[in-house]
N, CA, C, O and CB atoms as a CASP TS submission, in Angstrom:
PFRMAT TS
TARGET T0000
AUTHOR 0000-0000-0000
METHOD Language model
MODEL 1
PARENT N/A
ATOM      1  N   UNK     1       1.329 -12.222 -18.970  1.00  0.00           N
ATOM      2  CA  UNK     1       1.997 -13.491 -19.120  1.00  0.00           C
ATOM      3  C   UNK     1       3.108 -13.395 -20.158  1.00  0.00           C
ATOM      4  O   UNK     1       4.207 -13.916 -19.969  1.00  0.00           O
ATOM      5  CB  UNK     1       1.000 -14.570 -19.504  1.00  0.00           C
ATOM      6  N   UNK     2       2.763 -12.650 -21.364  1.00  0.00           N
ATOM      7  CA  UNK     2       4.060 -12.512 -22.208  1.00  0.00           C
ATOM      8  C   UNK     2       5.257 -11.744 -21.445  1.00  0.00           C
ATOM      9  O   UNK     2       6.411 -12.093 -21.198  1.00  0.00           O
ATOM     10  CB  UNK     2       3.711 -11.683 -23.585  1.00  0.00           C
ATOM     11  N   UNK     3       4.676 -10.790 -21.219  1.00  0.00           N
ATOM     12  CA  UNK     3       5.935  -9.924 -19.854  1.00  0.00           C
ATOM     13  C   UNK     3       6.830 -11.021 -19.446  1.00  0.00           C
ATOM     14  O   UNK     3       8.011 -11.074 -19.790  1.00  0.00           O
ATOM     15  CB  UNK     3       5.088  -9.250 -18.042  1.00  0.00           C
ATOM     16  N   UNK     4       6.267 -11.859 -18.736  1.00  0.00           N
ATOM     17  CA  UNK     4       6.820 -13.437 -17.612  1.00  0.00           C
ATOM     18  C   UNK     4       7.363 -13.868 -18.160  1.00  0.00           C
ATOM     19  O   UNK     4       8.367 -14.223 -17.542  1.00  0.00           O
ATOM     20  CB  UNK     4       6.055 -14.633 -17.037  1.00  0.00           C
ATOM     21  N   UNK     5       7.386 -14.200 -19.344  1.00  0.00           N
ATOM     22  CA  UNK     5       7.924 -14.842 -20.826  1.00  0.00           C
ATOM     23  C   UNK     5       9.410 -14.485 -21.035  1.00  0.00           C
ATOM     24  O   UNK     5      10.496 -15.007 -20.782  1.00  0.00           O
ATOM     25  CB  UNK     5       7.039 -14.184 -22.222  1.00  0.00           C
ATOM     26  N   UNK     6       9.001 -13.461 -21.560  1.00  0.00           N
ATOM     27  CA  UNK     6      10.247 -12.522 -21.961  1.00  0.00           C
ATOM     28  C   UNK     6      11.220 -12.427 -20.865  1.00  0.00           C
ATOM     29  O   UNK     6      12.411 -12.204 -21.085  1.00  0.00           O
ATOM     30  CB  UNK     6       9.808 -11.017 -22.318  1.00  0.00           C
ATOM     31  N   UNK     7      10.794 -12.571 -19.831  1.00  0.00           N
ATOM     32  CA  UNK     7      12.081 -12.055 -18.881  1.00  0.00           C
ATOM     33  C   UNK     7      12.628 -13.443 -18.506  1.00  0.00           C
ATOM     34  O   UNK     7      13.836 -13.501 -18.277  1.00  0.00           O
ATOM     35  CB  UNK     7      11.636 -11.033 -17.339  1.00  0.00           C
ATOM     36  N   UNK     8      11.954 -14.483 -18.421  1.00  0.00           N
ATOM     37  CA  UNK     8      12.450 -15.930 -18.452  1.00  0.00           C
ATOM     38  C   UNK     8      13.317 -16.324 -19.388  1.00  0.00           C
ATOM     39  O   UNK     8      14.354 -16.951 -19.168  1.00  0.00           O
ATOM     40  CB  UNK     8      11.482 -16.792 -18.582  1.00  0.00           C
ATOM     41  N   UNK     9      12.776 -15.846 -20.797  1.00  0.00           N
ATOM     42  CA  UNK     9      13.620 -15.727 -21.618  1.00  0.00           C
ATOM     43  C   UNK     9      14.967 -15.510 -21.716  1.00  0.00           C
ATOM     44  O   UNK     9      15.747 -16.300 -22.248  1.00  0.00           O
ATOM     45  CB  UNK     9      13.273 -15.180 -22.044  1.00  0.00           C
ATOM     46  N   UNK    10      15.405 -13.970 -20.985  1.00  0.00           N
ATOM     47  CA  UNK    10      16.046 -13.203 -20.853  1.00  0.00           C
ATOM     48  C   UNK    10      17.112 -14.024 -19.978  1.00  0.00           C
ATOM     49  O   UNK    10      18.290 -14.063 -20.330  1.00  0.00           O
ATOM     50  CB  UNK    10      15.380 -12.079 -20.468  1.00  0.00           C
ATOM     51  N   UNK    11      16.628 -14.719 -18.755  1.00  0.00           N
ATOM     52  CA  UNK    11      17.590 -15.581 -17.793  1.00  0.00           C
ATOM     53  C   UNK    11      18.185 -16.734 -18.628  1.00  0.00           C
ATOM     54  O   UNK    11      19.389 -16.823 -18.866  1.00  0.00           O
ATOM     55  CB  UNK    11      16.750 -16.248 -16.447  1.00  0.00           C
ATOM     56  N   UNK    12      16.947 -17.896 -19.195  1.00  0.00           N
ATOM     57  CA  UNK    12      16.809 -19.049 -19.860  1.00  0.00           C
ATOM     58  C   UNK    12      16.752 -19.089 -21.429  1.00  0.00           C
ATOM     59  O   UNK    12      15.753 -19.336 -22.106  1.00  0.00           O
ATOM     60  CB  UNK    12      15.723 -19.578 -19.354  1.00  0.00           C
ATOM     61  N   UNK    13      17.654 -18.883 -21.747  1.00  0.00           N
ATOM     62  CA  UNK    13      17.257 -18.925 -23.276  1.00  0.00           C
ATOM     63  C   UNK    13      16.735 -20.055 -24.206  1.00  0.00           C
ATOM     64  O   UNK    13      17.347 -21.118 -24.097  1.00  0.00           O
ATOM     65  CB  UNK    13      18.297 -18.587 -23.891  1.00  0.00           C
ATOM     66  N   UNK    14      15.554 -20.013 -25.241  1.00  0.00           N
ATOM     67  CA  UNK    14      15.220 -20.737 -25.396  1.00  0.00           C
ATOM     68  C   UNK    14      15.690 -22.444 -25.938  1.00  0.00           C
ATOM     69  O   UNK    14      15.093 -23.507 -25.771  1.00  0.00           O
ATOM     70  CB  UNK    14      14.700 -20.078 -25.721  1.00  0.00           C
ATOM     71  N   UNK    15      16.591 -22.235 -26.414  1.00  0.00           N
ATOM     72  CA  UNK    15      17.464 -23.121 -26.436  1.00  0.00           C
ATOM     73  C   UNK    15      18.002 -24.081 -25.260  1.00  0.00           C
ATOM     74  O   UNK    15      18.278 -25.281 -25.276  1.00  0.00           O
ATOM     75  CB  UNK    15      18.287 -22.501 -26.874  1.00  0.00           C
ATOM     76  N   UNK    16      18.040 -23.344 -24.477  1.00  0.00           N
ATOM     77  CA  UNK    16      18.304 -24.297 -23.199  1.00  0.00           C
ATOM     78  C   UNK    16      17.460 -24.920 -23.000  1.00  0.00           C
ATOM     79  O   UNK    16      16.294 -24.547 -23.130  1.00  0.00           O
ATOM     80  CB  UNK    16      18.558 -23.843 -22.016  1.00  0.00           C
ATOM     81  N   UNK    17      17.879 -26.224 -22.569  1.00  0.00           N
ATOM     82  CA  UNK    17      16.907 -27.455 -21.605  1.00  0.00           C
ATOM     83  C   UNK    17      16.276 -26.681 -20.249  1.00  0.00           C
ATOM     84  O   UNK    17      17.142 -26.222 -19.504  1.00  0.00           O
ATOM     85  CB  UNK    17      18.104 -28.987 -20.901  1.00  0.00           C
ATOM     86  N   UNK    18      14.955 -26.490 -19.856  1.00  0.00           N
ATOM     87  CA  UNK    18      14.588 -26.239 -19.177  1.00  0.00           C
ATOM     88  C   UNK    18      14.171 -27.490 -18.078  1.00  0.00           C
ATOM     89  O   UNK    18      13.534 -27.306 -17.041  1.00  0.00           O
ATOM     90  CB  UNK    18      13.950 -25.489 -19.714  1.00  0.00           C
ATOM     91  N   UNK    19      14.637 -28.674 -18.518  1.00  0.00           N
ATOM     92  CA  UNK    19      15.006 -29.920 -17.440  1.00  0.00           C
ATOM     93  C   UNK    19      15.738 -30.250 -16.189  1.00  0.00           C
ATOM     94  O   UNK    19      15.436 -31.145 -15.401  1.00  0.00           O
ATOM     95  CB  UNK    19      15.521 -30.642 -17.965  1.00  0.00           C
ATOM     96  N   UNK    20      17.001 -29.204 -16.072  1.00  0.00           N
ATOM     97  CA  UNK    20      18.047 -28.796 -15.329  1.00  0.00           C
ATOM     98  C   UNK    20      17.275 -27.938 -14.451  1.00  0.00           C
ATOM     99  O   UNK    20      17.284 -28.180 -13.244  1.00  0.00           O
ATOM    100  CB  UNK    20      19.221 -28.159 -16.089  1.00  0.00           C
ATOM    101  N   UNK    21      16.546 -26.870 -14.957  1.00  0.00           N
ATOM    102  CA  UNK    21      16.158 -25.477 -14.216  1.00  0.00           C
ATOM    103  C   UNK    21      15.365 -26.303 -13.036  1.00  0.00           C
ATOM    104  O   UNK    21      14.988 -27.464 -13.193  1.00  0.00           O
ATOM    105  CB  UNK    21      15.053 -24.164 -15.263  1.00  0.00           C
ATOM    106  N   UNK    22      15.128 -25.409 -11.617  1.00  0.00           N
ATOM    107  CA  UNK    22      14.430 -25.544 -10.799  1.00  0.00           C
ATOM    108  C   UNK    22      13.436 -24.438 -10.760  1.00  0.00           C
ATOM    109  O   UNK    22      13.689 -23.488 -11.501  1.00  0.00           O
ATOM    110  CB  UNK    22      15.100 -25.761  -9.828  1.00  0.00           C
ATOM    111  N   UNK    23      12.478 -24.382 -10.124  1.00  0.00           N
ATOM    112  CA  UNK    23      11.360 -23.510 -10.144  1.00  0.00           C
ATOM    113  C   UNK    23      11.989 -22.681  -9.390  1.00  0.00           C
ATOM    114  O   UNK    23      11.724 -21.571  -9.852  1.00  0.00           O
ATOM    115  CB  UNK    23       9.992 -23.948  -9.702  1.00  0.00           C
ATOM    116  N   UNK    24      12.984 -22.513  -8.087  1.00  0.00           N
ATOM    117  CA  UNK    24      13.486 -21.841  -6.957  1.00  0.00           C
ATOM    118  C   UNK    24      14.537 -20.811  -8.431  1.00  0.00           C
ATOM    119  O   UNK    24      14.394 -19.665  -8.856  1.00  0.00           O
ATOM    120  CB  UNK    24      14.458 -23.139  -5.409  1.00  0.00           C
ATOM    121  N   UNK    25      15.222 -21.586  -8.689  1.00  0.00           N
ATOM    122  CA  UNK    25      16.347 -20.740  -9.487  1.00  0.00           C
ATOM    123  C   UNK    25      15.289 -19.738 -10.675  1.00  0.00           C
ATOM    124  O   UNK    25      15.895 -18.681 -10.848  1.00  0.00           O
ATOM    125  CB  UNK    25      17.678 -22.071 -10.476  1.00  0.00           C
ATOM    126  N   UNK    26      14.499 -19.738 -11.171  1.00  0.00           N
ATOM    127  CA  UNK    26      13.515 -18.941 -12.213  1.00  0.00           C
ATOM    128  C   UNK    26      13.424 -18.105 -10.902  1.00  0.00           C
ATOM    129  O   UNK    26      14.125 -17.093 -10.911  1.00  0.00           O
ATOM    130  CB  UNK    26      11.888 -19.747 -13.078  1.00  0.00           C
ATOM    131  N   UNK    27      12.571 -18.372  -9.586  1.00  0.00           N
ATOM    132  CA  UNK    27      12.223 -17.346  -9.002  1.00  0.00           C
ATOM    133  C   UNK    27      13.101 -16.757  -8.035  1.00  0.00           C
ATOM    134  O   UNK    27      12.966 -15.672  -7.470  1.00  0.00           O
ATOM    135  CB  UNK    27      11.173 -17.577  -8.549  1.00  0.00           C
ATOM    136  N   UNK    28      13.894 -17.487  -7.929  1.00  0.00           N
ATOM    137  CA  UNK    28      15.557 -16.110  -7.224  1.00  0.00           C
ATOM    138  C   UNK    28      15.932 -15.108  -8.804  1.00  0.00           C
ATOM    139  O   UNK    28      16.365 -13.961  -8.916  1.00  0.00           O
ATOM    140  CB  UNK    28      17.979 -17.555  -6.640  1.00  0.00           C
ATOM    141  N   UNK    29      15.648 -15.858  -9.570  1.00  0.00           N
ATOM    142  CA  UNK    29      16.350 -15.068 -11.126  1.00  0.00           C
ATOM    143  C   UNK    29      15.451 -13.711 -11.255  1.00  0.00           C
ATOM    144  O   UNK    29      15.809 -12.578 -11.578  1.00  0.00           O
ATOM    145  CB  UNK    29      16.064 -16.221 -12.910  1.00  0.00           C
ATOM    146  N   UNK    30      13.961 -14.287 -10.837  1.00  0.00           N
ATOM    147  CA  UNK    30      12.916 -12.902 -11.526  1.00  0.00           C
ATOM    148  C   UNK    30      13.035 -11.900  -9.947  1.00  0.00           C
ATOM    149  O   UNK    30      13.059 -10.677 -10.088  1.00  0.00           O
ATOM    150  CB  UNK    30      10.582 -13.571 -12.063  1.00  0.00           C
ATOM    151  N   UNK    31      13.095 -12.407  -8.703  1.00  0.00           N
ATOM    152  CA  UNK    31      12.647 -12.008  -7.776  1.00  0.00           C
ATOM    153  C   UNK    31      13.769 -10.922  -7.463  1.00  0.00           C
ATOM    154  O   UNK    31      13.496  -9.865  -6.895  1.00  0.00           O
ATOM    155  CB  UNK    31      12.299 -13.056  -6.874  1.00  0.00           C
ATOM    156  N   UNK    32      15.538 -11.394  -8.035  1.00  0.00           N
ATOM    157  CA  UNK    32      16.188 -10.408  -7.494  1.00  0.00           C
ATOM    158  C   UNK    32      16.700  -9.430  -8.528  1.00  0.00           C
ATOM    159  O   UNK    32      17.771  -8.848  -8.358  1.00  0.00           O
ATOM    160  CB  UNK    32      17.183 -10.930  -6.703  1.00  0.00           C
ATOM    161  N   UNK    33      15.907  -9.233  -9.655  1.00  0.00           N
ATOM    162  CA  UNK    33      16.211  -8.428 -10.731  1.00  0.00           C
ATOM    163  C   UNK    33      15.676  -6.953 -10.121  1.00  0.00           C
ATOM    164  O   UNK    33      14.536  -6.851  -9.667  1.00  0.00           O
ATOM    165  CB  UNK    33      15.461  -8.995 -12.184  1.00  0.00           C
ATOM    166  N   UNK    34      16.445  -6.022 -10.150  1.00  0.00           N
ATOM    167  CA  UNK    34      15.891  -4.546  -9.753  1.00  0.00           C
ATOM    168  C   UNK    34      15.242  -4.159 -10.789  1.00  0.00           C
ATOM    169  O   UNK    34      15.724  -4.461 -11.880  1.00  0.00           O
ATOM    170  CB  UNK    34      16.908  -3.432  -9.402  1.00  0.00           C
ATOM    171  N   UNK    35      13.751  -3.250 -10.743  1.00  0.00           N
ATOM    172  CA  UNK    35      12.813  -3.041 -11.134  1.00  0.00           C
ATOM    173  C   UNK    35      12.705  -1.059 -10.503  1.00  0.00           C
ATOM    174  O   UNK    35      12.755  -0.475  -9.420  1.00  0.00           O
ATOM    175  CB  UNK    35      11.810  -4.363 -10.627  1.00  0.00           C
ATOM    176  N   UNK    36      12.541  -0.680 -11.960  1.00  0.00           N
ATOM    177  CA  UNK    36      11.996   0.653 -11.954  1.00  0.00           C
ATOM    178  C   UNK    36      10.951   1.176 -11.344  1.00  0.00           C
ATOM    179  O   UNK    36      10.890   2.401 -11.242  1.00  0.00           O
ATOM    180  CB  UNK    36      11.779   0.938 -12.925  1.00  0.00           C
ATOM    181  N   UNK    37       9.859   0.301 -10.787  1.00  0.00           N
ATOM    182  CA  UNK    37       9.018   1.100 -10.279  1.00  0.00           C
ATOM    183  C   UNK    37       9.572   0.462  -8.865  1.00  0.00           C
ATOM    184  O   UNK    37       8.767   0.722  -7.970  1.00  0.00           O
ATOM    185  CB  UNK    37       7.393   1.042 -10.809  1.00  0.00           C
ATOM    186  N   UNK    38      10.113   0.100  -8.638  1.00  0.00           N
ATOM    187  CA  UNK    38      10.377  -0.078  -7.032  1.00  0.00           C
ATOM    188  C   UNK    38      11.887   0.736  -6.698  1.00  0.00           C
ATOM    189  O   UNK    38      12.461   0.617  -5.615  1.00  0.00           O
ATOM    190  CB  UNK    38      10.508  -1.980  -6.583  1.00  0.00           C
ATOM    191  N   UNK    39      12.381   1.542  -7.788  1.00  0.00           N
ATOM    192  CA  UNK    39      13.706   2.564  -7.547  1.00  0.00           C
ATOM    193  C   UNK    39      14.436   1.965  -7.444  1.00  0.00           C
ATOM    194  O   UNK    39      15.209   2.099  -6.495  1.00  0.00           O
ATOM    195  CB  UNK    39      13.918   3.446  -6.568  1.00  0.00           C
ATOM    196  N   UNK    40      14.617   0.770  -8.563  1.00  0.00           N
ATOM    197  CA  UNK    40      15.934  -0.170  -9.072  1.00  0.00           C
ATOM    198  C   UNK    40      16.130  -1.152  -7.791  1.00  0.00           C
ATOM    199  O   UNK    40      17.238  -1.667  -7.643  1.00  0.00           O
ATOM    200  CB  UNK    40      17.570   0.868  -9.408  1.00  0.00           C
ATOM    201  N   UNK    41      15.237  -1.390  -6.990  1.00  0.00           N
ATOM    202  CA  UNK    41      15.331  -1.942  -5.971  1.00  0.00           C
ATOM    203  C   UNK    41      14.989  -3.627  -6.297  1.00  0.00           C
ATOM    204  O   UNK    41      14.219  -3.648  -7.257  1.00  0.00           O
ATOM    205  CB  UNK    41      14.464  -1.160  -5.014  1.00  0.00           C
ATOM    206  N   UNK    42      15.272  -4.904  -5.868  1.00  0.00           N
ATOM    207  CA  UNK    42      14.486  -6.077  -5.941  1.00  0.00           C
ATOM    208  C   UNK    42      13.399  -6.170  -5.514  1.00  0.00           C
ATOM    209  O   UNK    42      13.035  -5.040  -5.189  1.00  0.00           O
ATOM    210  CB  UNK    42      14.923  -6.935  -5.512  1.00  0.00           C
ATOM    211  N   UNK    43      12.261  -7.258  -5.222  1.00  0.00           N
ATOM    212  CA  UNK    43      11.739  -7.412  -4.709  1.00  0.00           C
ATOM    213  C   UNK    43      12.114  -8.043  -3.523  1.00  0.00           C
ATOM    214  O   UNK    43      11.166  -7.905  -2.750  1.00  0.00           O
ATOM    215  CB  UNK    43      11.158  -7.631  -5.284  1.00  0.00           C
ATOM    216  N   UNK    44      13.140  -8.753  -2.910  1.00  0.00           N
ATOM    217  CA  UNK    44      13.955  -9.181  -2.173  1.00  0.00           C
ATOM    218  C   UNK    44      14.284  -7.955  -1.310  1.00  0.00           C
ATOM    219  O   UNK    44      14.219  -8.002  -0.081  1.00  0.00           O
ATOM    220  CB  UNK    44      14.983  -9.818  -2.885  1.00  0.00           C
ATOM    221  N   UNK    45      14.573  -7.061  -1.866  1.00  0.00           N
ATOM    222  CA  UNK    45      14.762  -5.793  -1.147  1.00  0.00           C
ATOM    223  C   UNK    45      14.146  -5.204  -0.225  1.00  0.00           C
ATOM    224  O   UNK    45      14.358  -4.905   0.951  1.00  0.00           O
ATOM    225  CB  UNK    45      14.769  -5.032  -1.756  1.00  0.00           C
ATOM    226  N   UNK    46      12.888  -5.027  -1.393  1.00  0.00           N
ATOM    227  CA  UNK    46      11.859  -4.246  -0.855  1.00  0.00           C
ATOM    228  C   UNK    46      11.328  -4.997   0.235  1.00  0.00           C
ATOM    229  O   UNK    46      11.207  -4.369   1.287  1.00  0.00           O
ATOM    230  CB  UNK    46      10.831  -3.884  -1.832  1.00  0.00           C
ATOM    231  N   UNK    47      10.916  -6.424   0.225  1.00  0.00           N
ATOM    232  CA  UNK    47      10.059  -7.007   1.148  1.00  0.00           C
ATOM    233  C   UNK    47      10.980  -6.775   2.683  1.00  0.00           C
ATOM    234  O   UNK    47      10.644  -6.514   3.838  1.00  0.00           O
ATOM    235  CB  UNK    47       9.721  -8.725   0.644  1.00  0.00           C
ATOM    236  N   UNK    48      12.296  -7.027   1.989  1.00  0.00           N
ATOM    237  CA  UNK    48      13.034  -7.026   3.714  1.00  0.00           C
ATOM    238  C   UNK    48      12.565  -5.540   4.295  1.00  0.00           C
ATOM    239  O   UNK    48      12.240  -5.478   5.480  1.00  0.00           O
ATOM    240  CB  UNK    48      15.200  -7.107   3.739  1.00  0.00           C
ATOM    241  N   UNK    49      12.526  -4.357   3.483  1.00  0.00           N
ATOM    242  CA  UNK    49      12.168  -3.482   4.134  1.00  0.00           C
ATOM    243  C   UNK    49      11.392  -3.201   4.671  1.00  0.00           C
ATOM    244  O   UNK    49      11.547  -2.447   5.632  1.00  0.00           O
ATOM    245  CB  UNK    49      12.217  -2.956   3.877  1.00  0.00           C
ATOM    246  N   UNK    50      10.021  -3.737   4.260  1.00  0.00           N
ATOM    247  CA  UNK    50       8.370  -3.477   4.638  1.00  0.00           C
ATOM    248  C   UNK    50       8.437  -4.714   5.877  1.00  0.00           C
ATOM    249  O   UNK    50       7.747  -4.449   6.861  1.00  0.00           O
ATOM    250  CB  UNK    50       6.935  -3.866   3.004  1.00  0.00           C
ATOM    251  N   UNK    51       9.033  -5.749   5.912  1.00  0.00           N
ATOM    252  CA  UNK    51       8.412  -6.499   6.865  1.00  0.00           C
ATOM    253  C   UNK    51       9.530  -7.011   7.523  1.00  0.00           C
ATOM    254  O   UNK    51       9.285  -7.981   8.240  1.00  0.00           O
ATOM    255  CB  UNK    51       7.458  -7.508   6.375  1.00  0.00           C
ATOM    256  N   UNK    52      10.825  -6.590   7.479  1.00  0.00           N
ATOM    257  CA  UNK    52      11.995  -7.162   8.576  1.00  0.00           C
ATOM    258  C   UNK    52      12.783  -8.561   7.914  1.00  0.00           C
ATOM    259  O   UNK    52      13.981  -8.842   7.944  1.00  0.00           O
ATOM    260  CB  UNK    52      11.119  -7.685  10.248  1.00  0.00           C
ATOM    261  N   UNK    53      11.965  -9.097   7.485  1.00  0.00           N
ATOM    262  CA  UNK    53      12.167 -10.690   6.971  1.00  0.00           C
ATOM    263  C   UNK    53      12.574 -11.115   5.997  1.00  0.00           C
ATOM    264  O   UNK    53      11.878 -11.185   4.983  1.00  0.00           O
ATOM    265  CB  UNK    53      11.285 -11.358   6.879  1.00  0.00           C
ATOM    266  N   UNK    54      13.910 -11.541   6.059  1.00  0.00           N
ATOM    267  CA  UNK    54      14.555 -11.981   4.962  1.00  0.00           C
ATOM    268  C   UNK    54      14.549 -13.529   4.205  1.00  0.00           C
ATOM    269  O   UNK    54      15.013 -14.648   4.421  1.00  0.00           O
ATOM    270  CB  UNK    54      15.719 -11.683   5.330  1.00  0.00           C
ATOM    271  N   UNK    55      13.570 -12.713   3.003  1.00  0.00           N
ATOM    272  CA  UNK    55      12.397 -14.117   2.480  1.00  0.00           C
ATOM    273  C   UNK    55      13.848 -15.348   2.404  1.00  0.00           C
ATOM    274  O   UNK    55      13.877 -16.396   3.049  1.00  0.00           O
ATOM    275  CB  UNK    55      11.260 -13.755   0.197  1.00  0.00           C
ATOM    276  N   UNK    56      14.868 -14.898   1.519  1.00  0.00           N
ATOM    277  CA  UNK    56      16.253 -15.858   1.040  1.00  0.00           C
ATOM    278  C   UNK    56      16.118 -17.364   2.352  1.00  0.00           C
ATOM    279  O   UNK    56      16.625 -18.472   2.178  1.00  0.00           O
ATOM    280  CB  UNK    56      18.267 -14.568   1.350  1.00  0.00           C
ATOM    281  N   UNK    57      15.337 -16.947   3.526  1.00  0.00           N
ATOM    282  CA  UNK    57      15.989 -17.557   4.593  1.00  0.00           C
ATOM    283  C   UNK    57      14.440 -18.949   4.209  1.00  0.00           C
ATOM    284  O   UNK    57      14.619 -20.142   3.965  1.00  0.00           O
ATOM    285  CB  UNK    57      16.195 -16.334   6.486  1.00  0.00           C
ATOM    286  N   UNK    58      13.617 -18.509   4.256  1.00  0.00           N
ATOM    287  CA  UNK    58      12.398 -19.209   4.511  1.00  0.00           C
ATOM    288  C   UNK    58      12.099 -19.748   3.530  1.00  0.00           C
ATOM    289  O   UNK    58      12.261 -19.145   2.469  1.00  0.00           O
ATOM    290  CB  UNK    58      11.386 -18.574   4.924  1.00  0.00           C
ATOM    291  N   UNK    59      11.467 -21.298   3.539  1.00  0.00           N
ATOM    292  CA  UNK    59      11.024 -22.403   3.051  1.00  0.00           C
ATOM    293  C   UNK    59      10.205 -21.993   1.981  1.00  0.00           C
ATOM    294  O   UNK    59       9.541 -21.009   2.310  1.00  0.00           O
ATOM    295  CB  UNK    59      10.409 -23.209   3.986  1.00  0.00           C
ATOM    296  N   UNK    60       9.937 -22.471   0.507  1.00  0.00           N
ATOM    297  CA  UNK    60       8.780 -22.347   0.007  1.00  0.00           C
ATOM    298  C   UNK    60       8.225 -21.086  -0.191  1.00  0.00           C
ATOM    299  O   UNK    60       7.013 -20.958  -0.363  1.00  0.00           O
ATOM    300  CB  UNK    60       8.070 -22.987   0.640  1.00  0.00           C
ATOM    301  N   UNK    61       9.080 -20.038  -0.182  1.00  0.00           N
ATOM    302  CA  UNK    61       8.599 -18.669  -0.886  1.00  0.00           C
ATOM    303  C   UNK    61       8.242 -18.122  -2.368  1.00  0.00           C
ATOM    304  O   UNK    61       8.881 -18.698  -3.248  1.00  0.00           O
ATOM    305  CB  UNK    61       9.477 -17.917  -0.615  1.00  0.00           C
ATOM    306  N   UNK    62       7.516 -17.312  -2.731  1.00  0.00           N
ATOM    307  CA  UNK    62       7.575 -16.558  -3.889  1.00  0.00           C
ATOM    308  C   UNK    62       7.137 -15.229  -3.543  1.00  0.00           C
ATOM    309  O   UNK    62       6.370 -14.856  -2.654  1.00  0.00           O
ATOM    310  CB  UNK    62       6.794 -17.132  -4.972  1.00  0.00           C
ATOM    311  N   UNK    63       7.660 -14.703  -4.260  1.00  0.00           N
ATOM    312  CA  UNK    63       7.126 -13.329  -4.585  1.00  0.00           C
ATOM    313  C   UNK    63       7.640 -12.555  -5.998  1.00  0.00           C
ATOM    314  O   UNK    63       8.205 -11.466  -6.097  1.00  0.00           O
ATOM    315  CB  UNK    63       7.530 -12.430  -3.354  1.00  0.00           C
ATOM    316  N   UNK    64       7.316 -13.333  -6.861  1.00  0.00           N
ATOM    317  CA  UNK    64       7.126 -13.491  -7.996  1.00  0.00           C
ATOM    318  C   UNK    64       5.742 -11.817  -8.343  1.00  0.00           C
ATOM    319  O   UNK    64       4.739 -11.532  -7.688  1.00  0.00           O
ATOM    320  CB  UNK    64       6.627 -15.363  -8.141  1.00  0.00           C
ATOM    321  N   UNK    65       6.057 -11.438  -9.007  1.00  0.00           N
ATOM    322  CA  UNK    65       5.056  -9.973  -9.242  1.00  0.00           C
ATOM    323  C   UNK    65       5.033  -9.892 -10.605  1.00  0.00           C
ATOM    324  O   UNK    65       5.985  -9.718 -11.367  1.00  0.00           O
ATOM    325  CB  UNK    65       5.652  -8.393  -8.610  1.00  0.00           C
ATOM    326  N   UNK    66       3.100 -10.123 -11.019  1.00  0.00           N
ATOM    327  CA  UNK    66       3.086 -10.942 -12.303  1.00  0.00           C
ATOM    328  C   UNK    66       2.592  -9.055 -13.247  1.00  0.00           C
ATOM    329  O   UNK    66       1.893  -8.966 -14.257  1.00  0.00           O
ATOM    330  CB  UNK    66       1.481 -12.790 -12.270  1.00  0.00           C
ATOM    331  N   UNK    67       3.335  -7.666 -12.361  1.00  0.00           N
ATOM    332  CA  UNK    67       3.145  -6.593 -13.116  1.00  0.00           C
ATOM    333  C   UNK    67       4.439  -6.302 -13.351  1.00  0.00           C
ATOM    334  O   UNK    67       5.160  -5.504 -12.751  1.00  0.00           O
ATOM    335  CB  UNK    67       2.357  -5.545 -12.576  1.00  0.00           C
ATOM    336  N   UNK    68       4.769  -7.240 -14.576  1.00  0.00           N
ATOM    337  CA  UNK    68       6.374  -7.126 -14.718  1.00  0.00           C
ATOM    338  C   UNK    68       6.440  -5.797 -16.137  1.00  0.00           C
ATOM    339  O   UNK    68       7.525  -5.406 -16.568  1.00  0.00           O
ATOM    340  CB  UNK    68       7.234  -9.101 -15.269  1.00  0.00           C
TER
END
């Protein structure tokens, strides 16, 4: 959870009003950050690869990956 923190952080700084933010914009922010164990790839990436489907398109997604 501190991990989750920090990288929210990192988008949202604490100073900012987090009143404005939407839950969608935090998780396009964490979801399309490239990540070292996936070979600098997103998770956005990766999923289109494993399953064809490009989450960006569909209602009500996360894939939020809380081994940040």
């Amino acid at each position: 959870m501190r991990m989750l923190m920090g990288c929210l952080h990192q988008y949202f700084p604490k100073a900012m009003a987090l009143t404005d933010v939407t839950i969608k914009q935090v998780f396009d922010k964490l979801n399309s950050s490239p990540r070292k164990c996936l070979k600098f790839k997103t998770l956005y990436e990766v999923f289109r690869e494993l399953t064809g489907v490009d989450v960006k398109k569909l209602m009500g997604y996360t894939l939020i990956d809380l081994n940040l």
